[in-house]
C-alpha positions in Angstrom: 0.0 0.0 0.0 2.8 2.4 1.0 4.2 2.0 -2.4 1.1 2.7 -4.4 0.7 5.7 -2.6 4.1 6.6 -3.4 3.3 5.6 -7.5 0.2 7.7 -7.0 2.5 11.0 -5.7 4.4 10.1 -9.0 1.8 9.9 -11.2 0.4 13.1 -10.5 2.5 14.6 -12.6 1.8 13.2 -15.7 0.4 15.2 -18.1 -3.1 16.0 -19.7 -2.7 14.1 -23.0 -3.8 10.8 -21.4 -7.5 11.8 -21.0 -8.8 8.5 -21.7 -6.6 6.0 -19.9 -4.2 6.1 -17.4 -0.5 6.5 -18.3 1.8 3.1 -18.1 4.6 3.2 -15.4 6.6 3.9 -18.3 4.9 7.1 -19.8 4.4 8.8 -16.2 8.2 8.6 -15.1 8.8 10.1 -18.8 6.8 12.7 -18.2 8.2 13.5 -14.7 11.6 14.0 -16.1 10.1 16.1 -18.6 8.8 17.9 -16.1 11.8 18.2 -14.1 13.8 19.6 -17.7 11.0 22.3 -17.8 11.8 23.0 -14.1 15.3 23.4 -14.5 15.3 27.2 -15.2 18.8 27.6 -14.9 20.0 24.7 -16.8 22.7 23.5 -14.2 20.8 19.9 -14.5 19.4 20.1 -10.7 16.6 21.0 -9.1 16.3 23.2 -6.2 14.0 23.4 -3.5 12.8 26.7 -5.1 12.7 25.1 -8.5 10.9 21.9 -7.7 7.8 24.2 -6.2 7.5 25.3 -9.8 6.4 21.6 -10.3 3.3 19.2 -8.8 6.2 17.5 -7.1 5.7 16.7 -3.0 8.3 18.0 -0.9 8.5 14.9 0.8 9.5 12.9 -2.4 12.0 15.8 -3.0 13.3 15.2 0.3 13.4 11.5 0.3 15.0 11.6 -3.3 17.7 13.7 -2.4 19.8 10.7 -1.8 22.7 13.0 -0.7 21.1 15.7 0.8 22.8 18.7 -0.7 19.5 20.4 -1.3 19.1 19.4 -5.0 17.7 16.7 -6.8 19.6 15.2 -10.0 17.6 13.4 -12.8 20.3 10.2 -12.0 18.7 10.6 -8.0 15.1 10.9 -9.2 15.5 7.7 -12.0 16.9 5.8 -9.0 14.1 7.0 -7.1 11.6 6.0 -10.0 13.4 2.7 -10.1 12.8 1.4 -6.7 9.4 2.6 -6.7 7.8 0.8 -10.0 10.1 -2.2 -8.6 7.9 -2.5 -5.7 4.8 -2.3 -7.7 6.2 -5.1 -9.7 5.9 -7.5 -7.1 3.0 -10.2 -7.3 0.2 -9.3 -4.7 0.6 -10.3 -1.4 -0.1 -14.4 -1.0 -3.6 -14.9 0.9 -2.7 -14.9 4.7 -3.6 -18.1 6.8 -7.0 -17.7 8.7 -6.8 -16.4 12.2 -7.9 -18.5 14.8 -11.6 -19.2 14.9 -12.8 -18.1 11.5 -13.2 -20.1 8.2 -11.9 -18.2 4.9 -12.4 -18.7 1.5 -11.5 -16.7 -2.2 -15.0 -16.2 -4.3 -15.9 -15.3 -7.5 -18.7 -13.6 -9.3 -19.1 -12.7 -12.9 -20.4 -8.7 -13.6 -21.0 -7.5 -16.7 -18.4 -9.7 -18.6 -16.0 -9.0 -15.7 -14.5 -12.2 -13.0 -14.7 -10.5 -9.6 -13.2 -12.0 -6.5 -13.9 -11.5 -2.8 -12.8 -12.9 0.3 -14.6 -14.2 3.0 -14.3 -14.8 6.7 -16.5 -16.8 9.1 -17.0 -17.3 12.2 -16.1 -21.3 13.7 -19.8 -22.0 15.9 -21.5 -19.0 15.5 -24.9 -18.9 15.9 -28.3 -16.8 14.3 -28.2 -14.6 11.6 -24.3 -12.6 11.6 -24.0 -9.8 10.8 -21.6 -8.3 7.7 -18.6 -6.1 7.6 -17.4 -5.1 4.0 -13.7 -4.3 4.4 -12.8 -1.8 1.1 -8.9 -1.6 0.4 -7.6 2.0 -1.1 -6.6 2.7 -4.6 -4.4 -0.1 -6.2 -4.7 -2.6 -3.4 -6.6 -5.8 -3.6 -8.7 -7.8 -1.2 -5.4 -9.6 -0.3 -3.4 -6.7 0.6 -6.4 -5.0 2.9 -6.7 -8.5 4.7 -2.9 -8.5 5.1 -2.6 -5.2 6.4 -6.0 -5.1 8.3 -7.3 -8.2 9.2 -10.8 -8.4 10.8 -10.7 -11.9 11.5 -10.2 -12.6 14.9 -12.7 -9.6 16.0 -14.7 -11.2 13.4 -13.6 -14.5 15.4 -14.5 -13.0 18.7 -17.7 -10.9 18.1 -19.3 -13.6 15.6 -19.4 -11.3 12.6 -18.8 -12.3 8.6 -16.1 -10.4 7.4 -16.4 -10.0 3.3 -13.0 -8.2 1.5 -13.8 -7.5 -2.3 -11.4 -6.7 -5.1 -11.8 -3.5 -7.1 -11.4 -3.4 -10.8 -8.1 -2.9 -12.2 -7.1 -2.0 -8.8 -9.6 1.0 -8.1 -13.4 1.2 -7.0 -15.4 3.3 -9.2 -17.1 5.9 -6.5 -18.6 8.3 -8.1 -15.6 11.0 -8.4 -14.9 11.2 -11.8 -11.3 10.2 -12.0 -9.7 10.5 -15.6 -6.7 8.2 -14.5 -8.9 5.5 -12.6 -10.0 2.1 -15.3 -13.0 1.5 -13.2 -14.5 5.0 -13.6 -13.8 5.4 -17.2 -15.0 1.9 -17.7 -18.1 2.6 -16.4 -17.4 -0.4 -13.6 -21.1 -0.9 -11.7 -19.2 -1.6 -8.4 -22.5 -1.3 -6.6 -23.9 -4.1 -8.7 -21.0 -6.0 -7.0 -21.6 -5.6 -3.8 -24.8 -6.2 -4.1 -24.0 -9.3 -5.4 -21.9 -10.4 -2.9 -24.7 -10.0 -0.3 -26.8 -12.0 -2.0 -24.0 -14.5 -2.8 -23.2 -14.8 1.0 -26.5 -14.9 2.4 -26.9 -18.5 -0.1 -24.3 -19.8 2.0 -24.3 -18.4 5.3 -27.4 -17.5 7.8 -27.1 -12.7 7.5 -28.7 -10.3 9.1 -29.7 -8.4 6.2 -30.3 -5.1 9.1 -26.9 -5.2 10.3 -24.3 -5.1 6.9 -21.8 -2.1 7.0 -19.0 -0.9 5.0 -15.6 0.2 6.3 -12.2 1.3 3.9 -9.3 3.1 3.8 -8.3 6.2 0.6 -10.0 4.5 -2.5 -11.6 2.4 -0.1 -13.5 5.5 2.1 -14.6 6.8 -0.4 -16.3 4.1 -2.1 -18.4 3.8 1.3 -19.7 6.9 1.0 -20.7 6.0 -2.5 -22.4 3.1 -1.1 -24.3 5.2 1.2 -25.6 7.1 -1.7 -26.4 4.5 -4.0 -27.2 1.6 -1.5 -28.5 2.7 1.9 -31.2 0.4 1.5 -28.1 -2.4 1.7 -26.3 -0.8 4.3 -27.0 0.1 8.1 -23.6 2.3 9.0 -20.6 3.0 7.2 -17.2 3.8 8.7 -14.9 5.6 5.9 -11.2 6.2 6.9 -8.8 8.2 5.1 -11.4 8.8 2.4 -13.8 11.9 1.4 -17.1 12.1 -0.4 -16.5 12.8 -4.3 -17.8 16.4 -5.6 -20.0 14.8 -7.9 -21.8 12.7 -5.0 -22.5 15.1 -3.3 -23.7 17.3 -5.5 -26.5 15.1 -5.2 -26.4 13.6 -1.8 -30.1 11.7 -1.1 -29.7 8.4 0.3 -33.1 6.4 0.1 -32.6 5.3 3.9 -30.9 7.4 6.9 -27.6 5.9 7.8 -25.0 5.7 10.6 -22.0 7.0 9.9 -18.5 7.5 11.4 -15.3 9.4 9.9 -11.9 8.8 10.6 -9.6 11.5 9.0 -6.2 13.0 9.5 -5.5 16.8 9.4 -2.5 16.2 7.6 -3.4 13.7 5.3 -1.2 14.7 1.9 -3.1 12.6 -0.5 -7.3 13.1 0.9 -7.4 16.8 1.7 -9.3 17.1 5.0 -10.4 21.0 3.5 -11.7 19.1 0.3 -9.7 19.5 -3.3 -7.8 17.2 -5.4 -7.2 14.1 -4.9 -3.5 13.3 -4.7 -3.1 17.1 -5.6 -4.5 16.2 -9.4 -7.5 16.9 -10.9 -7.2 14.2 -13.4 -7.7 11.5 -9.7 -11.3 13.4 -8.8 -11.9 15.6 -6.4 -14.0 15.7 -3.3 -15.7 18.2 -0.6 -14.5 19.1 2.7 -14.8 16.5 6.1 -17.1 19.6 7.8 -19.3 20.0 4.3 -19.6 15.9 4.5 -20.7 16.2 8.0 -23.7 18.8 7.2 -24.8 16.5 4.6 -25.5 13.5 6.4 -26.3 15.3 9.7 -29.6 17.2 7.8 -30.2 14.0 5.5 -30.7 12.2 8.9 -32.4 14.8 10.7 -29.9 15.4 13.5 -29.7 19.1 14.6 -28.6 18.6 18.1 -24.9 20.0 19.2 -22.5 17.5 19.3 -20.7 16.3 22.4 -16.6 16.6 22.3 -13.8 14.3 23.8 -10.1 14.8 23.4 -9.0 10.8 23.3 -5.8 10.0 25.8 -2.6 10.3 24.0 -1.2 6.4 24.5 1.6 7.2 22.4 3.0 10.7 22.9 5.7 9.8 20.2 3.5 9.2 17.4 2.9 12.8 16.8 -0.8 12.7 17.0 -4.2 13.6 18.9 -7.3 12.2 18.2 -10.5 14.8 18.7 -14.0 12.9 19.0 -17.5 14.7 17.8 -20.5 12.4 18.9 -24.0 13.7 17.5 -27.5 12.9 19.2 -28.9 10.4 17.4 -31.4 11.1 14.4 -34.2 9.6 12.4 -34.8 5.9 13.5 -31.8 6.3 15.7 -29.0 6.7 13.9 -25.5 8.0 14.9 -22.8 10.3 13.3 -19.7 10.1 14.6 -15.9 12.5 13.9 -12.7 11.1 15.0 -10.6 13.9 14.1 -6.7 13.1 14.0 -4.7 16.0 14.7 -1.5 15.4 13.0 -2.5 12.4 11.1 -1.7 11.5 7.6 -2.8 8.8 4.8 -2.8 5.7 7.3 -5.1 3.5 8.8 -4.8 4.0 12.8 -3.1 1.5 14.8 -0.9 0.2 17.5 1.2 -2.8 16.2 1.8 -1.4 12.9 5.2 -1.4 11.8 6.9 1.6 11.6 8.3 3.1 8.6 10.6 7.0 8.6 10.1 7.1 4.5 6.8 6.1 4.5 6.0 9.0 7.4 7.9 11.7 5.4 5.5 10.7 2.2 2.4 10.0 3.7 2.6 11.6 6.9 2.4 10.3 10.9 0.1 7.3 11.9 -1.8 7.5 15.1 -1.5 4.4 17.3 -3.4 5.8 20.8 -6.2 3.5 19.4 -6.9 0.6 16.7 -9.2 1.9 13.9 -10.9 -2.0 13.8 -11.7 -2.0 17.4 -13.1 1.5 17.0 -15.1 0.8 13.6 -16.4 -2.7 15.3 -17.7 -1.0 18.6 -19.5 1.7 16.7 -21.3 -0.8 14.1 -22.2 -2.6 17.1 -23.8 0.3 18.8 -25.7 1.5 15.5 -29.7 0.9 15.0 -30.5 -2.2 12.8 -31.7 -0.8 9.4 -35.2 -1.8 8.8 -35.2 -4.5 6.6 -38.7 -5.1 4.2 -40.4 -8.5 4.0 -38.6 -10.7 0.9 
C-alpha cells in the first residue's frame, strides 16, 4: 500500500494528453523527467528546492529523493528513485494470509457485466443466528489480499461472531462516483455497486445474515467508495465507517440516500493525499476531487435529521511519540436512531490508525504520521455494534 501511494504521488504529474486511460509506469516517469527539464530554469541539471515548487512535485518525495542531501535533486537521483518505486509495484500481490484462529476463509468469484470479480470471505467457527456483515474496502491499487494482510478483521470477526467480506476493485480501483480521468473503473463505467450487491446475495446462499446489520468500512479509495455506497445503497447498508477517504464532488452534489444511515469518519489533518479541506485528490485533478470533512458532515447530519450539538472528547494520547491527537464529535442520534460520529486526527496523515503497525521514517515523510493511541478496527467494530439495525422489508 505504501508504495502505491508513493506511484500515486508520481503519477500526479503526468500530463493532460492521457485523458482516456491512465499513463503506463513507463509514460508517467517520462513525463516527470520532462517535467523536471522544464523545471530546470537555470539549466545547471538540478533542481532546487525553489525550483521543484514550480512543479506538482511533493516536498517529501523531494526530500526522500535527495539521496545525498545537498538540497538538489539530479535526474540520476530521481530515476533511481523511479526505479525502486515501479520495482515495488512489480511485485505479485501479497499471498492470501492463513485464517486467524476461529474463522473459516475462502476466495469467491462472481461474474459482472463480462468481468471475474473476487472476494474474500471470513467466518466465524460455531457462530450462531443470523451474523452480521462487515465489507472491508482496500484503497486505490490494493486488492482484497493486501487489505486483509494489512487489516485483518478476523479474529474480531472470530471473537464478536461477525462475517467479514474483502472484495477486489477493478483494475485495482473502485469506481465511486468521483470522476477520475486516471482510474480504469471509472472510465469503464465499472457498476461496483452491482458487485456488492451481489456479494450480499451470494453470502447470504451460504451463510445465515442479518440483512439489518451489513456495513462498509475502507481506507483512501476504499473510504470513499463507502460513501458511494451510502448514496447508492442505503437500502443495503445500516452504518458506514470511511477512513482516510472523502465524499467525491459529484456525490455530493447530489447527496439523497433512500434510507438514513449511521456514519462514522476517521480522518487526518494532515493527510497529503485526501485533503481534510476538500480539493484534489492526490493534488490532481485528473484523480477526482472531493468536498470538505465539515461539508460531508452537514450533509449527512440534515439528510438524517440530527440538529442537536455535538458532544466533544479529546482521546488519551497512548503514544506521545507518534505525533498525533485524536479529537471525538458524537452527535444525538437522528431519524430511526442513527448516529454520526468524527474522530478527528490531529496530525495524522494517509494511514489507517493502529498500535502494532510497523513503523516506517520514508513512508512517514511521504504519507505523513500514523496514530496508534487506538486501533481503527476495534473503533469501527464498537461503533457498528452500537448503531440501530436498518429496517429491513419482507422478501
Amino acid at each position: 500500500m505504501k508504495s502505491t501511494i508513493l506511484l500515486c504521488l508520481l503519477l500526479s504529474t503526468a500530463a493532460a494528453a492521457h485523458a482516456q486511460a491512465p499513463p503506463s509506469r513507463a509514460e508517467a516517469a517520462e513525463e516527470l523527467l520532462k517535467k523536471f527539464r522544464q523545471a530546470d530554469a537555470d539549466g545547471d541539471g538540478m533542481i532546487s528546492t525553489e525550483e521543484a515548487k514550480t512543479i506538482p512535485l511533493s516536498m517529501r518525495l523531494f526530500d526522500v529523493a535527495d539521496a545525498d542531501r545537498d538540497g538538489k535533486l539530479s535526474q540520476a537521483e530521481l530515476r533511481a528513485g523511479l526505479q525502486k518505486v515501479l520495482a515495488r509495484q512489480d511485485r505479485p500481490s501479497r499471498p492470501l494470509p492463513s485464517p486467524p484462529a476461529g474463522v473459516e476463509q475462502a476466495v469467491q468469484t462472481l461474474s459482472i457485466d463480462g468481468r471475474e470479480r473476487s472476494f474474500i470471505v471470513q467466518v466465524p467457527k460455531g457462530g450462531k443466528g443470523n451474523l452480521p456483515v462487515v465489507f472491508i474496502f482496500h484503497g486505490g491499487g490494493g486488492r482484497a489480499e493486501n487489505m486483509l494482510g494489512s487489516a485483518n478483521f478476523g479474529p474480531l470477526a472470530a471473537r464478536e461472531s461477525f462475517l467479514a467480506v474483502y472484495p477486489s476493485a477493478w483494475k485495482g480501483n473502485w469506481n465511486d462516483g468521483r470522476h477520475g480521468a486516471r482510474i480504469a473503473s471509472q472510465q469503464e463505467g465499472v457498476d461496483d455497486v452491482k458487485f456488492i450487491r451481489a456479494i450480499v446475495e451470494e453470502v447470504a446462499k451460504r451463510h445465515p445474515v442479518d440483512r439489518s446489520r451489513i456495513f462498509a468500512t475502507g481506507g483512501s479509495n476504499g473510504g470513499i467508495f463507502c460513501h458511494y455506497l451510502a448514496a447508492k445503497a442505503a437500502d443495503v447498508f445500516a452504518a458506514i465507517a470511511p477512513i482516510i477517504g472523502g465524499l467525491g464532488e459529484p456525490v455530493a452534489a447530489d447527496f439523497q440516500p433512500s434510507h438514513p444511515i449511521s456514519l462514522l469518519i476517521i480522518q487526518g489533518d494532515a493527510d497529503p493525499l485526501v485533503p481534510i479541506g476538500g480539493g484534489p485528490i492526490g493534488r490532481s485533478d485528473r484523480r477526482g476531487r472531493i468536498i470538505s470533512t465539515e461539508e460531508t458532515l452537514k450533509l449527512y447530519l440534515k439528510h438524517n435529521g440530527i440538529n442537536g450539538t455535538p458532544t466533544e472528547e479529546l482521546l488519551p494520547d497512548v503514544d506521545p511519540n507518534d505525533g498525533c491527537r485524536t479529537r471525538v464529535r458524537r452527535w444525538p442520534p437522528g431519524k430511526d436512531g442513527v448516529k454520526v460520529e468524527y474522530w478527528l486526527i490531529q496530525g495524522g496523515g494517509h494511514t489507517l490508525p493502529g498500535r502494532n503497525l510497523p513503523k516506517s521514517q520514508i513512508a512517514e515523510e511521504l504519507i505523513g504520521h500514523t496514530s496508534r493511541d487506538f486501533d481503527f478496527r476495534e473503533v469501527v467494530w464498537e461503533f457498528f455494534k452500537s448503531c440501530p439495525p436498518r429496517a429491513v422489508e419482507k422478501r
